[in-house]
TORTORTI-593868 format. One record per residue: x, y, z of N, C-alpha, C in turn; residue in one letter. Coordinates in steps of 0.05 Angstrom, whole numbers, padded with zeros to 5 digits, always signed. Layout:
// TORTORTI-593868
XYZXYZXYZA...
This chain:
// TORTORTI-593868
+00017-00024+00000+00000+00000+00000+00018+00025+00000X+00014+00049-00017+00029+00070-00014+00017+00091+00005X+00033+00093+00019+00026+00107+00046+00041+00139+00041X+00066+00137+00026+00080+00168+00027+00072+00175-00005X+00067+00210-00009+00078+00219-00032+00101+00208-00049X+00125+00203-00033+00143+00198-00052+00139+00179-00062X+00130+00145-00057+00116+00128-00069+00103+00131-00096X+00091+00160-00103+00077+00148-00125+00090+00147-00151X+00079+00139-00166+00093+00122-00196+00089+00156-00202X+00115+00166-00222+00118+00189-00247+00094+00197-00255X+00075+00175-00277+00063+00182-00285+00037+00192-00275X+00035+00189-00245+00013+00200-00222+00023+00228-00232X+00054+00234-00217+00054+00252-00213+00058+00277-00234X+00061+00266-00262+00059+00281-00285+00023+00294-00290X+00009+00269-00277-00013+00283-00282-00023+00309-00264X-00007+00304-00230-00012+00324-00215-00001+00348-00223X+00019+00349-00232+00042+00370-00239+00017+00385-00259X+00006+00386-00282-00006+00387-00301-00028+00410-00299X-00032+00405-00276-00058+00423-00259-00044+00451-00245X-00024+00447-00248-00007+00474-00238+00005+00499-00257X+00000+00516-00259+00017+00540-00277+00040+00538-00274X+00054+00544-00296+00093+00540-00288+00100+00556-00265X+00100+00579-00252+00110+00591-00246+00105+00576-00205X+00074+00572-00208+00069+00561-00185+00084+00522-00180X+00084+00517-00209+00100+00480-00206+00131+00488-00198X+00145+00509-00213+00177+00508-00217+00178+00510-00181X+00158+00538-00169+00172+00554-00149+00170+00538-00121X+00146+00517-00135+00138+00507-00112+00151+00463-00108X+00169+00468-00128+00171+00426-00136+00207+00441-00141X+00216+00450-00152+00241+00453-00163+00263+00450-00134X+00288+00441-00137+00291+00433-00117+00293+00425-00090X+00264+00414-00094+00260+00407-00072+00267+00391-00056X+00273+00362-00075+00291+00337-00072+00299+00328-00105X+00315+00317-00100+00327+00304-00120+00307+00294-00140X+00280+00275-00129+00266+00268-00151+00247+00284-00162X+00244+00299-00143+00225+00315-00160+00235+00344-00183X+00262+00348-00168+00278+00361-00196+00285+00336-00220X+00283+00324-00214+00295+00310-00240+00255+00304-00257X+00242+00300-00240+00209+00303-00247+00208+00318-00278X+00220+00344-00260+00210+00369-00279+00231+00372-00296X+00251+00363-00297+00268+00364-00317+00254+00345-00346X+00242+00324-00340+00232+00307-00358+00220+00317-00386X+00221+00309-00399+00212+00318-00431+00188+00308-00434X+00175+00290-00417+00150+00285-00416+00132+00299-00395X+00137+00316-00385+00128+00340-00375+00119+00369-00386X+00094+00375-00395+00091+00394-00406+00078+00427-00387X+00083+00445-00397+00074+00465-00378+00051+00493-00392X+00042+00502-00378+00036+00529-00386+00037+00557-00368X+00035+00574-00375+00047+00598-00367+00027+00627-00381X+00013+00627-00346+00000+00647-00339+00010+00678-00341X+00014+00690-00352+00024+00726-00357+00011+00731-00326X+00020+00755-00314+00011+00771-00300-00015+00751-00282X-00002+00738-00269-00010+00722-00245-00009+00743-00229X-00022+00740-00206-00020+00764-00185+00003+00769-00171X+00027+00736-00170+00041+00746-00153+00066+00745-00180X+00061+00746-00197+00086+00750-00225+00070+00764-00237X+00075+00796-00239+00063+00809-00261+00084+00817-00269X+00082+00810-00300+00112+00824-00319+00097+00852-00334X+00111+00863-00342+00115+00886-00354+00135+00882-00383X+00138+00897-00405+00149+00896-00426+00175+00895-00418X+00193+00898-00394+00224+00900-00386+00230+00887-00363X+00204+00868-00354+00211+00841-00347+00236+00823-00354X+00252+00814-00336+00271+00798-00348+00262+00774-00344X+00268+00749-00366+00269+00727-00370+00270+00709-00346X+00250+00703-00334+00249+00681-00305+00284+00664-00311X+00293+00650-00290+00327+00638-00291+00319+00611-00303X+00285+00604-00294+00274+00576-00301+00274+00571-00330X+00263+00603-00341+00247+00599-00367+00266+00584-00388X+00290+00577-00388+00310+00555-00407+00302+00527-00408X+00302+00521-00380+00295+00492-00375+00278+00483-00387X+00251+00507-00392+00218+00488-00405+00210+00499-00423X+00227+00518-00444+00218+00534-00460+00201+00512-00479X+00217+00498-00487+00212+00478-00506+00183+00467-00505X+00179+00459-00468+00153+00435-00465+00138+00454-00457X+00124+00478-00461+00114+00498-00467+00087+00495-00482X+00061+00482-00473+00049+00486-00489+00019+00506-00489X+00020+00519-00472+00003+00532-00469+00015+00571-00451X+00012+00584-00473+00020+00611-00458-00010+00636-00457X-00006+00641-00437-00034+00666-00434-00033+00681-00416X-00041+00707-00424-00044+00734-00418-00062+00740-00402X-00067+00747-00378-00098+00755-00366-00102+00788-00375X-00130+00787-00362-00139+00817-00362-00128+00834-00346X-00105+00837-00332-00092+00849-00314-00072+00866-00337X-00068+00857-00362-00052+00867-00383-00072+00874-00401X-00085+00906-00391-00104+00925-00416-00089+00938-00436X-00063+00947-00432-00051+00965-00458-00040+00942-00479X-00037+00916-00468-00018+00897-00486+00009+00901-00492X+00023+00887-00488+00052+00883-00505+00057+00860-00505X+00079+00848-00525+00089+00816-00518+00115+00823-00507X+00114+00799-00492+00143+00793-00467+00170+00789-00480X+00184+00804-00474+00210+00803-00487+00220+00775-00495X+00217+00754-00476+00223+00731-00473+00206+00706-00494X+00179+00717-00500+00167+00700-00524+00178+00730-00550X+00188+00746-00560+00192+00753-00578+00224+00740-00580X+00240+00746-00564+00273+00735-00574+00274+00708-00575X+00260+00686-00564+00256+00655-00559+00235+00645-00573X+00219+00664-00595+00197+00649-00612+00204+00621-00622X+00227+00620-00641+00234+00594-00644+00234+00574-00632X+00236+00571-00601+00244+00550-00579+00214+00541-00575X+00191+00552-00573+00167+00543-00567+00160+00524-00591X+00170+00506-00594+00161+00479-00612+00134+00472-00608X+00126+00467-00581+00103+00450-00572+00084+00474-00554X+00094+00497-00568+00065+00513-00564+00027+00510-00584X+00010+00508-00557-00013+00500-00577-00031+00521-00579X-00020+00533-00551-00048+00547-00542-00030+00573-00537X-00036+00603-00539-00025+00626-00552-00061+00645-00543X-00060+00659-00518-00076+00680-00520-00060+00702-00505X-00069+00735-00520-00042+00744-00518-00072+00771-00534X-00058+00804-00522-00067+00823-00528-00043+00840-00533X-00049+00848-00557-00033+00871-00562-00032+00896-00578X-00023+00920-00576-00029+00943-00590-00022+00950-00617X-00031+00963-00627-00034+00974-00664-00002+00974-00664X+00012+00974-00653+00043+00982-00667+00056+00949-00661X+00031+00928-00659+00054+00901-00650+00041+00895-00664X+00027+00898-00687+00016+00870-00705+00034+00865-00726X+00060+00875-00728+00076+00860-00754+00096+00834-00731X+00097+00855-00703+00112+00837-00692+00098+00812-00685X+00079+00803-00680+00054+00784-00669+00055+00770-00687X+00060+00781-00720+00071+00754-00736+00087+00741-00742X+00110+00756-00738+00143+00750-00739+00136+00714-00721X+00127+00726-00705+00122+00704-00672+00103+00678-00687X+00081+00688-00697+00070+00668-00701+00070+00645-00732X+00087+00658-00740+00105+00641-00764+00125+00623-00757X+00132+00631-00724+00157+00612-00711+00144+00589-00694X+00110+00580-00696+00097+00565-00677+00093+00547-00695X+00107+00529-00695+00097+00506-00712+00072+00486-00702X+00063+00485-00671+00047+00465-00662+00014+00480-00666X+00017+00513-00660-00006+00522-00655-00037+00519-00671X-00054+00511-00651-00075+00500-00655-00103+00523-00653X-00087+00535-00619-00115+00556-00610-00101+00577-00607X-00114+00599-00612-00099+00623-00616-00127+00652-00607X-00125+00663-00582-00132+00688-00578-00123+00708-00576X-00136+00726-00586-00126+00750-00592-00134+00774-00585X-00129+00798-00575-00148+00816-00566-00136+00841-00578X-00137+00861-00602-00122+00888-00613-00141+00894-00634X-00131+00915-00643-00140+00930-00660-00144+00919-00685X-00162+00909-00697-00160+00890-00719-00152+00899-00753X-00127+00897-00759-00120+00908-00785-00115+00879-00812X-00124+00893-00841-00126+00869-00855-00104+00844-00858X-00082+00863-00859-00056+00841-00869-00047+00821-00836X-00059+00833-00812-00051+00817-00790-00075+00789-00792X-00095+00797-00805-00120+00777-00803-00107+00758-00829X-00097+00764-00846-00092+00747-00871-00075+00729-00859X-00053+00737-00849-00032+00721-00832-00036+00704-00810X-00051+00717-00794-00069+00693-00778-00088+00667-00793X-00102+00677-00823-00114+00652-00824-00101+00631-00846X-00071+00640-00853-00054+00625-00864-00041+00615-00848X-00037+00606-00818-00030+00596-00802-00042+00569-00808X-00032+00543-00816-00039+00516-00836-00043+00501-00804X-00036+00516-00781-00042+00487-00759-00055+00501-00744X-00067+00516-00746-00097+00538-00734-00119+00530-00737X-00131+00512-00706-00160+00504-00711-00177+00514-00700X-00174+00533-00678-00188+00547-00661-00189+00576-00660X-00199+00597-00670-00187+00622-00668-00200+00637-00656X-00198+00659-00637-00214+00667-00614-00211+00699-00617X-00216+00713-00631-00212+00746-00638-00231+00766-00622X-00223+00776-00612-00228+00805-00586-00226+00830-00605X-00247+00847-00614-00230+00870-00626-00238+00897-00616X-00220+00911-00615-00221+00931-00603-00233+00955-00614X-00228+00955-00646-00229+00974-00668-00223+00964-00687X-00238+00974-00707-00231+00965-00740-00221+00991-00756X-00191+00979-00762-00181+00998-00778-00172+01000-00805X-00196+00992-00815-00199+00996-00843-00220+00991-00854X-00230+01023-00882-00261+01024-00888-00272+00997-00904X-00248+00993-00922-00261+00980-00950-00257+00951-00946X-00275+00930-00948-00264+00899-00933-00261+00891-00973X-00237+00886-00970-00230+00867-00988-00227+00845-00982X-00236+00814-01003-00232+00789-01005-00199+00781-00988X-00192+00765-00975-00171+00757-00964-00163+00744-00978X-00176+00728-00996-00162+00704-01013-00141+00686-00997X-00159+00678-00983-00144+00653-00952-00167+00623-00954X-00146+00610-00967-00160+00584-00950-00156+00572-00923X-00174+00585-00907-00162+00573-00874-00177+00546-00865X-00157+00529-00847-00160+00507-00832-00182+00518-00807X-00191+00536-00806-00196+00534-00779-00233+00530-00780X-00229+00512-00754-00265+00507-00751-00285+00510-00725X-00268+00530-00713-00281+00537-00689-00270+00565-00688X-00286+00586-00694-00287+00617-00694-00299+00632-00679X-00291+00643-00656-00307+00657-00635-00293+00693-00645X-00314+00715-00652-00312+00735-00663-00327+00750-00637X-00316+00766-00625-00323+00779-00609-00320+00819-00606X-00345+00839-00612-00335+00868-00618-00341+00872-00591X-00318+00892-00586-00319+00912-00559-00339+00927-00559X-00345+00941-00591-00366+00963-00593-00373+00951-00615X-00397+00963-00634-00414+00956-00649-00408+00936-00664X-00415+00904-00672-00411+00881-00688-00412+00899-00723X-00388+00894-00732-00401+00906-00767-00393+00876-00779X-00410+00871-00785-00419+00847-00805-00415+00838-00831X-00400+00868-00834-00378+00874-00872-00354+00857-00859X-00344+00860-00837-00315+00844-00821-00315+00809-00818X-00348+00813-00809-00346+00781-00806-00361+00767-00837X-00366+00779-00850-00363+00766-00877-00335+00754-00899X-00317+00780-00895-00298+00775-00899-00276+00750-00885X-00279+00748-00865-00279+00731-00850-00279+00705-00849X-00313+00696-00855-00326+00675-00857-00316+00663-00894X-00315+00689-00913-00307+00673-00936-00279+00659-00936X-00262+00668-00921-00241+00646-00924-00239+00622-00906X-00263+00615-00892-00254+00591-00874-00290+00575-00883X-00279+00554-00904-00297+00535-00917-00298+00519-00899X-00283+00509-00880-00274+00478-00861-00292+00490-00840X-00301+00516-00832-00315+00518-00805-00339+00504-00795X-00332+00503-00773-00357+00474-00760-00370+00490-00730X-00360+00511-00722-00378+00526-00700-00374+00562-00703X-00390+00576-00708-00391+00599-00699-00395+00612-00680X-00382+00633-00671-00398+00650-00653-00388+00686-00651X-00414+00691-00650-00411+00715-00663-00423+00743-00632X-00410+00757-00625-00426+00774-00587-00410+00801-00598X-00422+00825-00580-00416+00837-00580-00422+00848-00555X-00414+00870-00536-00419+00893-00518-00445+00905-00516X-00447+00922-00546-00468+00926-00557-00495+00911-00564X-00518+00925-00569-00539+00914-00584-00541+00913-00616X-00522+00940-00625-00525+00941-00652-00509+00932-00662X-00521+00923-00694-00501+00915-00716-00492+00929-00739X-00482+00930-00755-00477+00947-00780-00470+00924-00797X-00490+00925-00829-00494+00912-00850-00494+00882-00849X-00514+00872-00824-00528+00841-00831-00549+00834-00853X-00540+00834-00874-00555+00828-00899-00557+00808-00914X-00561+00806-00934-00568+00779-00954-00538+00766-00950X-00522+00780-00955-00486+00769-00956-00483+00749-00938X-00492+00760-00907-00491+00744-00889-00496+00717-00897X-00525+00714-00895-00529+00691-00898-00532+00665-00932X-00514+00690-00954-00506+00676-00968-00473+00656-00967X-00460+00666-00954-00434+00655-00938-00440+00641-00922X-00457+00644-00897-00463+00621-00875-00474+00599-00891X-00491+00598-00909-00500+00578-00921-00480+00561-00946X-00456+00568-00950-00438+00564-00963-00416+00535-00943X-00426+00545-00911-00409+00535-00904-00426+00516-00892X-00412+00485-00914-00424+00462-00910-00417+00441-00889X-00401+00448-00873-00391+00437-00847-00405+00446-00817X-00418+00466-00818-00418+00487-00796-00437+00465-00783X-00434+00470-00756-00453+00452-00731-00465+00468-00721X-00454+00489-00719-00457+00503-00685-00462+00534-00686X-00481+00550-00698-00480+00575-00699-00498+00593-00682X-00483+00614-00673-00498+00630-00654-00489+00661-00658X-00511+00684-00667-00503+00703-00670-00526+00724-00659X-00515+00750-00663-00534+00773-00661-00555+00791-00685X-00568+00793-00682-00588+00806-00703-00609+00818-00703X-00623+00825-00727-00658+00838-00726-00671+00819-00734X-00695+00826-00730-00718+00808-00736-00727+00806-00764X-00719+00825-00781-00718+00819-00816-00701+00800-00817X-00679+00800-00817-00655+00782-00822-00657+00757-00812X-00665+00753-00792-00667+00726-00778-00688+00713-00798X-00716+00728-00800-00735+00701-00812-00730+00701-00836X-00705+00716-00854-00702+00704-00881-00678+00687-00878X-00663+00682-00849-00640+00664-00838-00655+00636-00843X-00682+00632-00823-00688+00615-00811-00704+00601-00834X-00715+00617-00852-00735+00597-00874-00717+00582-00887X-00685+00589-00889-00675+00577-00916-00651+00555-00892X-00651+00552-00865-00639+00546-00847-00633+00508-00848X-00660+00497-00849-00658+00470-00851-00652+00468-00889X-00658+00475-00903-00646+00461-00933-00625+00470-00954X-00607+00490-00924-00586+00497-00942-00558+00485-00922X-00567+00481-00885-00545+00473-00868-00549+00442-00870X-00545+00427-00869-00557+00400-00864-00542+00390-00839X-00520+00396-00832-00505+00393-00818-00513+00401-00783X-00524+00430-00787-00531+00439-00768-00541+00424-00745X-00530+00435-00717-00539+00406-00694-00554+00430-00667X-00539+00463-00664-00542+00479-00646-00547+00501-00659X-00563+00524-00653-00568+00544-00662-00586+00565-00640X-00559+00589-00636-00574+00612-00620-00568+00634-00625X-00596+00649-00623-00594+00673-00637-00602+00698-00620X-00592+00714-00625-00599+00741-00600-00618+00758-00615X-00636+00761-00612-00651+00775-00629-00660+00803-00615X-00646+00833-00632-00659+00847-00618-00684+00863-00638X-00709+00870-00625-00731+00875-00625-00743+00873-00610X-00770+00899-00619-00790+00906-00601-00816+00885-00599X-00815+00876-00614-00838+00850-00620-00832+00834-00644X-00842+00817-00642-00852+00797-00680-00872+00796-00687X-00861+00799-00718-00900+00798-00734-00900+00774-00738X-00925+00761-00744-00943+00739-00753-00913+00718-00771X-00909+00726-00783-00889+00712-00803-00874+00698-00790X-00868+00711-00768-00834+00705-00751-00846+00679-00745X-00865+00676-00728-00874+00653-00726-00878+00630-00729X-00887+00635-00757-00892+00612-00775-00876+00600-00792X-00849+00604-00787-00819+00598-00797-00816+00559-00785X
């Protein structure tokens, strides 16, 4: 019968380790004894790394934790909290992009003068899967994000749209789970553009702050209906738009399994109904 901690088999304790943020596993397991530094030295040990934890808040001239060498590599999950509103990236993921091999997961805010750098970074992530994002949304940072070939999850926060005219992206993207989220008013010219380059999508979701939208029209729901994978869609809208959504809903999705819709209006006529 195992009666002590130290008794238990690695692979217990890989799973306990797992449940911990790096900063709380290194400060709190690292040598502590012999086995459990050699634990964390293991390559079958993976970590992730909380930004601006309460008791580690970095700043842009943060220096590089003494740890951060040891696990750069087994690294698979890095994220930013809301305690970081102006955004910057950490000195230590811009000069060490390369080393994060087995990064998957990547949520991270940052300002109008870091989106050439935010790609430099994310051209050097070969594993990345899920990717949030919270800035100012400009076209050529969105093109680059959805040419990212191992991007299945994409999670966009936007702050502001800075630019009038939405041109075609001409992107075939992998990705099939899209959460689009506006700080202030949803414009629906953005998430069209959007939606035409990702054919493979299998869940939407579409919120805003606001109640209003700008240009939910026929377009919309000629693209949503284009996309012959989709399961899972949930958005905001008017009550015109919806019941010419919903009549053409079962014989153009077949796929479709979940569907929610925010509808703002003062009432429904007769029609809405009978959909």
């Amino acid at each position: 019968m195992i009666t002590r901690a130290e008794h238990l088999p690695n692979e217990l304790w890989f799973i306990i380790f797992s449940y911990f943020e790096a900063h709380d596993l290194v400060y709190t397991f690292f040598k502590l004894n012999y086995r459990f530094t050699q634990l964390l030295s293991s390559n079958y040990l993976t970590f992730y790394i909380q930004l601006n934890k309460q008791n580690y808040r970095y700043t842009p001239y943060t220096p590089t934790p003494r740890w951060f060498n040891r696990i750069v590599n087994r690294i698979t999950c890095l994220q930013s909290t809301s305690q970081n509103k102006c955004g910057y990236i950490p000195e230590y993921l811009r000069q060490n992009a390369q080393k994060f091999i087995r990064l998957q997961s990547l949520t991270i805010t940052i300002n109008s003068q870091q989106t050439n750098i935010i790609y430099r970074i994310l051209r050097k992530l070969p594993s990345l899967k899920y990717l949030s994002i919270t800035c100012n949304i400009q076209a050529t940072l969105l093109k680059n994000i959805l040419s990212i070939s191992t991007l299945r999850i994409f999670q966009l926060h936007i702050k502001e749209f800075l630019w009038n005219i939405i041109n075609p992206l001409h992107v075939n993207s992998n990705i099939e789970i899209f959460y689009i989220h506006f700080l202030n008013v949803i414009d629906y010219r953005l998430v069209n553009c959007l939606l035409a380059s990702m054919s493979k999508l299998k869940q939407l979701d579409i919120s805003s702050n606001h109640d209003l939208c700008i240009s939910l029209n026929r377009k919309f729901n000629d693209i949503i209906f284009n996309l012959l994978q989709l399961r899972t869609i949930k958005f905001q809208g008017s009550e015109h738009i919806l019941c010419i959504f919903l009549k053409h809903l079962q014989t153009k999705i077949h796929n479709l399994q979940r569907l929610h819709l925010d509808i703002k209006c003062r009432f429904f006529n007769e029609d809405f109904f009978e959909i």
